[in-house]
C-alpha positions in Angstrom: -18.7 -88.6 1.4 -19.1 -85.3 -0.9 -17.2 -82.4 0.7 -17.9 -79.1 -0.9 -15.7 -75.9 -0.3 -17.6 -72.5 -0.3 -14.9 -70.2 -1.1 -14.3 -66.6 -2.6 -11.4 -64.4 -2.2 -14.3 -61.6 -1.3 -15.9 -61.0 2.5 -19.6 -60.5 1.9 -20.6 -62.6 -1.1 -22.5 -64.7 0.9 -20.7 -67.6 1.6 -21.8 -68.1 5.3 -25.5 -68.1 4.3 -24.7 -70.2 1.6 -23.1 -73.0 3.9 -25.6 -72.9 6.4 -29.1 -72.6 4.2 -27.5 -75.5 1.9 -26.4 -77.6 5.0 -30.6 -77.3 5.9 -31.5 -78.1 2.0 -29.7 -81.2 2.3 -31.1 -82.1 5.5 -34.1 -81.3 4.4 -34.1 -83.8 1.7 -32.9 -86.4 4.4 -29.3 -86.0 3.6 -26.9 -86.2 6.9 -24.5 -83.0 6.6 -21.7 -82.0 8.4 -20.7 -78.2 8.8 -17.2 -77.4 8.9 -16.4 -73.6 9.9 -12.8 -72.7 8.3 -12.9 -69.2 8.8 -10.8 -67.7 12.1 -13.6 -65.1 12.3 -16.0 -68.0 12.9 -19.7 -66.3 11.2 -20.9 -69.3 11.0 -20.0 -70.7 14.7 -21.6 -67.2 16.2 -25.2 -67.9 14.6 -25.0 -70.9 17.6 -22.4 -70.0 19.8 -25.8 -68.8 22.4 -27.0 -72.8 22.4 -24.0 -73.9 24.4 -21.6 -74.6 21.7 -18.3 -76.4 23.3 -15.7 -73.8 22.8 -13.1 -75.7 23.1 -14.2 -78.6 20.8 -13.0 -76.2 17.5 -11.0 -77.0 14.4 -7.6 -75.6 15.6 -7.6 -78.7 17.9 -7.2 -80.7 14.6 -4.4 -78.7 13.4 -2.7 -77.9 17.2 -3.2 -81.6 19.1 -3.9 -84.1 16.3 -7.8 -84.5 17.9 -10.2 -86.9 14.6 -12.6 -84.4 13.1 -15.0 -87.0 14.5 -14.1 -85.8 18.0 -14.7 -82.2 17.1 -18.4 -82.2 15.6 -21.3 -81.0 17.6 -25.0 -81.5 17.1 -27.4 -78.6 17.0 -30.5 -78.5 18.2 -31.8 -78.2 14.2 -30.1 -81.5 13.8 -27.5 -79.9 11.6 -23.5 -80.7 12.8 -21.1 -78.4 13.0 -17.4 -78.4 13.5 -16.8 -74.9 15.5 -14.4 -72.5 14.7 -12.2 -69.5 16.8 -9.7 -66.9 16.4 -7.0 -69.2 17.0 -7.5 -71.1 12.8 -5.6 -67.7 12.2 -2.5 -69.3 13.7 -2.2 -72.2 11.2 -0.1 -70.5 8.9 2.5 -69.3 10.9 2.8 -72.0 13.4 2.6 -75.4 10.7 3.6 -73.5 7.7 2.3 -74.1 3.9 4.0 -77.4 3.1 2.3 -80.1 1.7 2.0 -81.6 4.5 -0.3 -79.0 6.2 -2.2 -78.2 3.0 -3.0 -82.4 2.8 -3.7 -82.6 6.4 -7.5 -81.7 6.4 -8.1 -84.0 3.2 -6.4 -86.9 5.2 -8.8 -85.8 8.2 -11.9 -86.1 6.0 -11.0 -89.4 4.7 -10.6 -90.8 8.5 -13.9 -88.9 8.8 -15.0 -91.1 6.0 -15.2 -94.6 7.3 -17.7 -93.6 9.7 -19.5 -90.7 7.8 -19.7 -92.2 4.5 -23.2 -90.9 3.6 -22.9 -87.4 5.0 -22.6 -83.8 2.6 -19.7 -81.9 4.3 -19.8 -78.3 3.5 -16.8 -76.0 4.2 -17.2 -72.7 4.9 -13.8 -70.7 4.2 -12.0 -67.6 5.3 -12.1 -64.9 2.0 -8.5 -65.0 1.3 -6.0 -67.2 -0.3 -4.3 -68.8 3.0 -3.7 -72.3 3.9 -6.8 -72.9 5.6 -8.8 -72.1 2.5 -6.3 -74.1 0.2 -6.6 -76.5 2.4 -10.1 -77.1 1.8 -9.9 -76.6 -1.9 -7.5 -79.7 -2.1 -9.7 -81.8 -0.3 -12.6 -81.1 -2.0 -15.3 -82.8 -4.4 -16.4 -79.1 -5.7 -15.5 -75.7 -5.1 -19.0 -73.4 -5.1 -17.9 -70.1 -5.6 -20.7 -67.5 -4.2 -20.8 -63.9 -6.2 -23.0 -61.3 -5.6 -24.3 -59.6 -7.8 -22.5 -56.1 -8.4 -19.2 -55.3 -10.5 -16.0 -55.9 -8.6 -17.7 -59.6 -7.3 -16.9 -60.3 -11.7 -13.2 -59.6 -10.8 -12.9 -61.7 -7.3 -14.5 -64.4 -9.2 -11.8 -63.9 -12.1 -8.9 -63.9 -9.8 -10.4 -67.2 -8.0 -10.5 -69.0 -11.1 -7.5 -67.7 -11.6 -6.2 -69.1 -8.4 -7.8 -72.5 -8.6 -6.6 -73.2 -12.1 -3.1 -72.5 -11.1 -3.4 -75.1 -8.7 -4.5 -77.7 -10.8 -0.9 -78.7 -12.0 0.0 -79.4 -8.5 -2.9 -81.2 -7.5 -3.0 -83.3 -10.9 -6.5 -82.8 -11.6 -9.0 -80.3 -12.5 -10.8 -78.5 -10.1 -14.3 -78.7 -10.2 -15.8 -75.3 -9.1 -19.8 -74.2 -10.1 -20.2 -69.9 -9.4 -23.3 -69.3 -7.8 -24.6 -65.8 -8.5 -26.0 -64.0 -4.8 -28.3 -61.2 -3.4 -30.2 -61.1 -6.8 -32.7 -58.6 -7.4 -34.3 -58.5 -10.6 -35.6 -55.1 -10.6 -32.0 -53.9 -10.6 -30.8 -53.8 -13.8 -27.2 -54.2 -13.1 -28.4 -57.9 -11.6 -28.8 -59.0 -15.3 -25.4 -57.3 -16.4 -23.6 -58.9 -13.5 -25.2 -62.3 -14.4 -24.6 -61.7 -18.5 -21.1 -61.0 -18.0 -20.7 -64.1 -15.5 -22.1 -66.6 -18.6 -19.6 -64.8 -20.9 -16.5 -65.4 -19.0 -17.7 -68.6 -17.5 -20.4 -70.5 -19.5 -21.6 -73.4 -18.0 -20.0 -73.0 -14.7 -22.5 -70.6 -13.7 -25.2 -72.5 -12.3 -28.9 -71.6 -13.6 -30.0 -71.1 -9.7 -29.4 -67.3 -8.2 -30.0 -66.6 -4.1 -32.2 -63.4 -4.2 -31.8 -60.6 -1.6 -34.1 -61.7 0.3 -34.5 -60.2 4.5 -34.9 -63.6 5.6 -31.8 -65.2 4.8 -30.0 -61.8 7.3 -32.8 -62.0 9.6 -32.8 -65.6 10.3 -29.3 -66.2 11.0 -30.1 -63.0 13.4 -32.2 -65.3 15.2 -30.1 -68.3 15.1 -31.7 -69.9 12.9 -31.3 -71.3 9.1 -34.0 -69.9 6.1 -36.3 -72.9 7.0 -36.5 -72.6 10.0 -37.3 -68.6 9.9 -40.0 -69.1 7.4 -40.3 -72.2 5.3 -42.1 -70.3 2.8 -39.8 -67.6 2.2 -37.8 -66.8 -1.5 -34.5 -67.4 0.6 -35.7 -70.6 1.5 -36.9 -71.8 -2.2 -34.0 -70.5 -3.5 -31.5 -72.8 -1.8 -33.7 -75.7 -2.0 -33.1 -75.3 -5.9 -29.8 -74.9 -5.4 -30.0 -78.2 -3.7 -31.5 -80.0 -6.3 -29.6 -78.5 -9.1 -26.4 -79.6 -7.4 -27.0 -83.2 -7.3 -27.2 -82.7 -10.9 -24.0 -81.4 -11.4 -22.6 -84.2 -8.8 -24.1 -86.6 -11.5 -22.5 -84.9 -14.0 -19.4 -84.9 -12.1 -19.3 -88.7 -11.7 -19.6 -90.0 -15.2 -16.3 -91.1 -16.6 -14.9 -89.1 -19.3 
């Protein structure tokens, strides 16, 4: 199982579309791919709230009764799965604390998750903001893909994220693998190429070559309830995360060779 954490300290980088226009690349390519919505303002469990979503099937149920992540996932009608979230995620902190027990909890949920899902892409979409919920899914985690739109103060989020992620590296014994993926592009605007410059400079080769261009499909289509292929196949949202797709598997190769 590959479990990927979309996570940036900054609301409105993208990270929602991201999860759920990745989740239909990879199923699009025939890869099975489970949704997990980690964010107590629940964008991603909204876009299909209206298709008879199971309120009560949410990940707080993990947290507050103990219920298997396997219990918790929900088929869309897209074929996508999704594990729902609510307001309630916002009470993990306060009412289990950030021990590491809590902060292990979700990995040790994913790895029950595991011996029945063993092929399946799980894609975590966080809450923007360093909290348990979002640490959480950075210690259970394969690769951390850090959306970053492209204007100025996005370069110092993604600073202090990095910042954040390599200071937990000594706790968690290992490096953590993160790829920055550069958002609502637009290459007529010059400060696109200054954003994406200055990216390269501080982060080489962590950068990945695809960027997500601002593109009205990718807003319009989760409008509608529906993912960028489904909107319009053809669109430059849709390509865009379809290459995204493809250049990830490279960087999961790259991931996998010992060193």
């Amino acid at each position: 199982m590959l479990k990927i954490a979309i996570f940036n300290q900054k609301a409105g980088v993208g990270s929602t579309t991201t999860a759920l226009n990745l989740a239909a690349a990879c199923q699009r390519q025939h890869r099975q791919v489970i949704l997990v919505d980690m964010d107590p303002q629940a964008h991603l469990t909204e876009i299909y709230k209206h298709i008879g979503l199971n309120m009560q099937k949410h990940l707080f149920r993990f947290y507050e009764a103990g219920i298997p992540l396997s219990d918790l996932i929900q088929p869309l009608r897209n074929g996508l799965q999704l594990i729902a979230a609510g307001k309630e995620l916002i009470k993990v902190d306060s009412q289990f604390g950030r021990g590491p027990a809590t902060l292990k909890r979700l990995g040790d949920g994913l790895a029950q998750l595991d011996a029945t899902h063993v092929n399946s892409t799980v894609l975590m979409d966080c809450f923007p903001g360093i909290g348990v919920i979002s640490l959480s899914a950075v210690f259970a985690s394969d690769l951390v893909l850090i959306p970053v739109s492209t204007d100025y103060l996005s370069i110092h989020s993604a600073v202090k994220v990095d910042k954040a992620l390599n200071a937990l590296e000594p706790v968690l014994k290992r490096k953590v693998q993160r790829r920055f993926l550069l958002t609502r592009a637009d290459k007529r605007k010059e400060m696109t190429a200054e954003v994406e410059q200055e990216m390269r400079r501080l982060f080489g080769k962590e950068v990945l070559l695809t960027r997500i261009s601002e593109h009205p499909a990718l807003a319009e289509s989760a409008r509608m309830g529906q993912h960028a292929f489904e909107y319009d196949v053809t669109s430059t949202g849709a390509r865009d995360y379809l290459t995204l797709y493809f250049e990830l598997q490279d960087v999961i190769k790259q991931l996998a060779q010992p060193r």
